[in-house]
C-alpha positions in Angstrom: 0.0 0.0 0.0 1.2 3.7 -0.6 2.5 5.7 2.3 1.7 8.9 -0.2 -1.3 9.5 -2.0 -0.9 12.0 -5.0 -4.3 13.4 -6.2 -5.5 16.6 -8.1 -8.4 18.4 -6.6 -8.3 21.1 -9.4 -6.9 22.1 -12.3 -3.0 23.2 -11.7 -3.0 22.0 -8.3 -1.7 18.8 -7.1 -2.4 17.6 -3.5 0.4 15.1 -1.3 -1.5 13.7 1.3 1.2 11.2 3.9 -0.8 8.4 4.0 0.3 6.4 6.9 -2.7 7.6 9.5 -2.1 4.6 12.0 1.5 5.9 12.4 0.1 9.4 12.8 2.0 9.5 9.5 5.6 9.0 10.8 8.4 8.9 8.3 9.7 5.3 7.3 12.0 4.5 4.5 9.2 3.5 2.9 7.7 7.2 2.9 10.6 9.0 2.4 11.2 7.5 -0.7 7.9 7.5 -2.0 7.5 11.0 -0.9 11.3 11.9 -2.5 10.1 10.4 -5.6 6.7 12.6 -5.5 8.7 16.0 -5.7 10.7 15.1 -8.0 7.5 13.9 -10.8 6.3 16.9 -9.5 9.1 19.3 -10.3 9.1 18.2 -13.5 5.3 18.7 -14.0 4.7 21.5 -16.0 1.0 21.4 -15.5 1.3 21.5 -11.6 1.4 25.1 -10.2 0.6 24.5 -6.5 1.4 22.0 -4.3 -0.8 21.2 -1.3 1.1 18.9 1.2 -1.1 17.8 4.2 -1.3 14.3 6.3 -4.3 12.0 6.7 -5.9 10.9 9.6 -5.8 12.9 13.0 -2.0 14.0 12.4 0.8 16.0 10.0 3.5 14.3 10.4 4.8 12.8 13.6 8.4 12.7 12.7 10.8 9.4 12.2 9.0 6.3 13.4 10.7 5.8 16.7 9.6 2.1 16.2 11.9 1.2 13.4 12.7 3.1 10.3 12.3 -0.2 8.3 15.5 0.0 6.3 17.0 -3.1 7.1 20.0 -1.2 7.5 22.5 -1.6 11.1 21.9 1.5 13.2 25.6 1.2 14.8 27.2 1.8 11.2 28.6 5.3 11.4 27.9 5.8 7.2 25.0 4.0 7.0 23.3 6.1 9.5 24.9 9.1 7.6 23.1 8.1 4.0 19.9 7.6 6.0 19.9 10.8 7.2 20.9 12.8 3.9 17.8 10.6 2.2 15.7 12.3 5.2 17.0 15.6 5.4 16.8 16.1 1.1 13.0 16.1 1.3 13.5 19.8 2.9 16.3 20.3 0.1 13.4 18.9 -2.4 10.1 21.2 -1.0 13.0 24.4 -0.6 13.4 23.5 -4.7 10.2 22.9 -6.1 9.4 25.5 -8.9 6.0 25.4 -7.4 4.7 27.3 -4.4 4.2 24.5 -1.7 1.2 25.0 1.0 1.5 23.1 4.1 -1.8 22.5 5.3 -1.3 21.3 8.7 -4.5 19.2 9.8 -2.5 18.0 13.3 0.6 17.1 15.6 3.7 18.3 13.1 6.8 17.0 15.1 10.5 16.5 14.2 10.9 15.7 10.8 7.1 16.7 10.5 7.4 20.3 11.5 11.1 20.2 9.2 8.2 19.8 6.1 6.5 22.6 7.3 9.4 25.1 7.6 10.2 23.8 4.2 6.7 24.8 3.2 6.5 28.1 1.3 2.8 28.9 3.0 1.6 27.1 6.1 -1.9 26.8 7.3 -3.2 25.3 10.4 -6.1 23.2 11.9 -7.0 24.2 15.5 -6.0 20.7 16.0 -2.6 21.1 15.1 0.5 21.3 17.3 4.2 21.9 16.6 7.3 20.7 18.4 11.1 20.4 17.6 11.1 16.7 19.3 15.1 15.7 18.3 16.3 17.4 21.4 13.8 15.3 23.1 14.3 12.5 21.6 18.2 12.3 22.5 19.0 13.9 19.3 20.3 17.2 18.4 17.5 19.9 17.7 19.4 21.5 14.6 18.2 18.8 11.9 16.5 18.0 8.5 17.2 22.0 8.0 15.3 23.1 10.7 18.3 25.3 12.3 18.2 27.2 9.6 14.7 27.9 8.3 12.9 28.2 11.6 14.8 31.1 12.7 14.0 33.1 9.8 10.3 31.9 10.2 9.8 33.5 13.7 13.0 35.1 14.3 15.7 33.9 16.3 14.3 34.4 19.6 11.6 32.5 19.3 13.1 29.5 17.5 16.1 29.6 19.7 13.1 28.7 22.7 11.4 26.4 20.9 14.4 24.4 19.8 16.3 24.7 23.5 13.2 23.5 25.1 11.2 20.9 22.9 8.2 22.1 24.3 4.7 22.2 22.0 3.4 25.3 20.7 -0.2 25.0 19.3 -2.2 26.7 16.6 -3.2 29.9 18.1 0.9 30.2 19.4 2.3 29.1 15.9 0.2 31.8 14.0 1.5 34.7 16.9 4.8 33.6 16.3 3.8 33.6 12.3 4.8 30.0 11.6 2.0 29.8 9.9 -0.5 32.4 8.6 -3.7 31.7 9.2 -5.9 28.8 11.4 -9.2 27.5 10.3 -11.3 24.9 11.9 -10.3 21.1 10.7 -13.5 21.0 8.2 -12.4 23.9 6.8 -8.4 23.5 6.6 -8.3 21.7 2.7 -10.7 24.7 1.6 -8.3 27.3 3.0 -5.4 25.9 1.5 -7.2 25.7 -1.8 -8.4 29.4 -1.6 -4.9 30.5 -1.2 -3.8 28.1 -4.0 -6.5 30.2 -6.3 -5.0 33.7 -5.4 -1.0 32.1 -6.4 -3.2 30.9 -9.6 -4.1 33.8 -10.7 -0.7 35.0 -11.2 1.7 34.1 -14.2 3.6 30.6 -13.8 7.0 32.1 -14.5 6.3 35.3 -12.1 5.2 32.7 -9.0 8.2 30.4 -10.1 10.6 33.5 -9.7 8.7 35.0 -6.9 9.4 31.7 -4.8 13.3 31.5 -5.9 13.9 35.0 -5.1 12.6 35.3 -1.8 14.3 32.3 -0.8 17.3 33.7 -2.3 17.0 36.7 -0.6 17.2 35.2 2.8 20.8 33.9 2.1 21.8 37.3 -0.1 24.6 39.5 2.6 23.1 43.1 1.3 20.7 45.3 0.4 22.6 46.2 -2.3 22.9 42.5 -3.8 19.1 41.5 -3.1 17.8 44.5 -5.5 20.3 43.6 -8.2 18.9 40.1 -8.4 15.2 41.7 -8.0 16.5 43.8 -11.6 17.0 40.6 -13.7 13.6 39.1 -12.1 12.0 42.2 -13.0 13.3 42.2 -16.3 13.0 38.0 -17.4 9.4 38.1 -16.2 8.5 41.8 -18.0 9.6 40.7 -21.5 7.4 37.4 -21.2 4.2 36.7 -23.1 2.2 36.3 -20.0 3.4 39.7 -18.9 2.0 40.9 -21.8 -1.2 38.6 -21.1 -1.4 40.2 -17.7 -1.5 43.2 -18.8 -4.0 42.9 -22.1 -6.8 41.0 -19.1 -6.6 43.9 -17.0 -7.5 46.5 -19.0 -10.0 44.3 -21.1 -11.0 43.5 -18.0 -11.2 39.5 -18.3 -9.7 36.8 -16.3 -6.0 36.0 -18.0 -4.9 32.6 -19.6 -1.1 31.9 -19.6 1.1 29.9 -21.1 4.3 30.0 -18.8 6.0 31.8 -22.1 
């Protein structure tokens, strides 16, 4: 049976449900390489322009599956543990990538390498059901992993994630969105329509413009200046104005009619 079911609830929009709902959706080998090889049909599909990544059942994603990863492989082996890991820790690499805007719609407990998919998210809703929580440290591990060091600090500053990390402790819905790890909470019946709404609005943009939208303000988070950011804004400014859907863009506003693009 698949850990990750891949469906498409509208047009340009494809949905990643983590289908393992008796393990509250904990991360296996199985799933990590079913989810891995997920983003990467999906980076390639030019007819997906939003991604939707939520969990089924009562939970997110509860992190690594404390009752065996199911890899077969020794856990004493210094590089084996090392590959394991890097397989884990590229699904951030792979969301953080994806030409498409991702939407984390959060629908329960996202803990470990569950709230590392969030961060890795580009947008992230949340059930009233859900709660975050760092779990490595917890767990006997490190708290800096699967690339959470770095993107939750830049989330909710480093104050906050320096907290969170230091003390494992849970941080529900209401605390996630004051600390703006996510943007906005909606009741559980309501969380997929949210996520779907927001999906419309990114929609109703040009492809390229999203696509370059999502890589520059990723970018810009790594970028030392001022200076260097608005230089790279230039040559965004400039690729996506001498495009057809620009032009599109444009032509629909003033006739006042919804656009059709082309990613050209």
């Amino acid at each position: 049976m698949s850990n990750v079911e891949v469906s498409h609830p509208r047009e340009g929009v494809t949905q990643v449900t983590l289908d393992r709902p008796d393990r509250l959706n904990a991360l296996d080998a199985a799933m990590v390489g079913e989810l891995s090889e997920a983003l990467r049909e999906i980076a390639a599909d030019r007819d997906c322009r939003v991604v939707v990544l939520t969990g089924a059942g009562r939970a997110f994603c509860a992190g690594l599956d404390l009752q065996g990863y199911g890899d077969g492989r020794p856990d004493d082996e210094a590089l084996e543990v090392l590959d394991r890991q890097r397989s884990i820790a590229y699904l951030t690499e792979q969301l953080h990538r994806l030409p498409q805007p991702v939407i984390a719609a959060v629908n329960g407990p996202a803990a470990g390498g569950g709230l590392a998919l969030v961060c890795a998210s580009d947008i992230r809703i949340a059930a009233t059901t859900s709660v975050f929580k760092v779990s490595f440290i917890t767990a006997g591990y490190s708290a800096c992993d699967i690339g959470v060091s770095w993107l939750l600090p830049r989330i909710v500053g480093a104050g906050a994630a320096h907290e969170l990390m230091l003390t494992g402790r849970r941080c529900d819905a209401d605390e996630a969105a004051r600390l703006g790890l996510v943007v906005r909470v909606t009741e559980p019946d309501d969380l997929l329509d949210a996520a779907l709404e927001t999906a419309d609005q990114i929609l109703a943009n040009g492809p390229g413009q999203v696509e370059l939208t999502k890589q520059g303000m990723w970018i810009a988070l790594e970028t030392p200046s001022l200076l260097a950011a608005i230089e790279f804004e230039n040559r965004q400014q400039v690729i996506t104005a001498m495009t057809a859907d620009s032009r599109e863009s444009a032509a629909a506003f003033l006739e006042k009619r919804t656009p059709t693009y082309h990613r050209r």
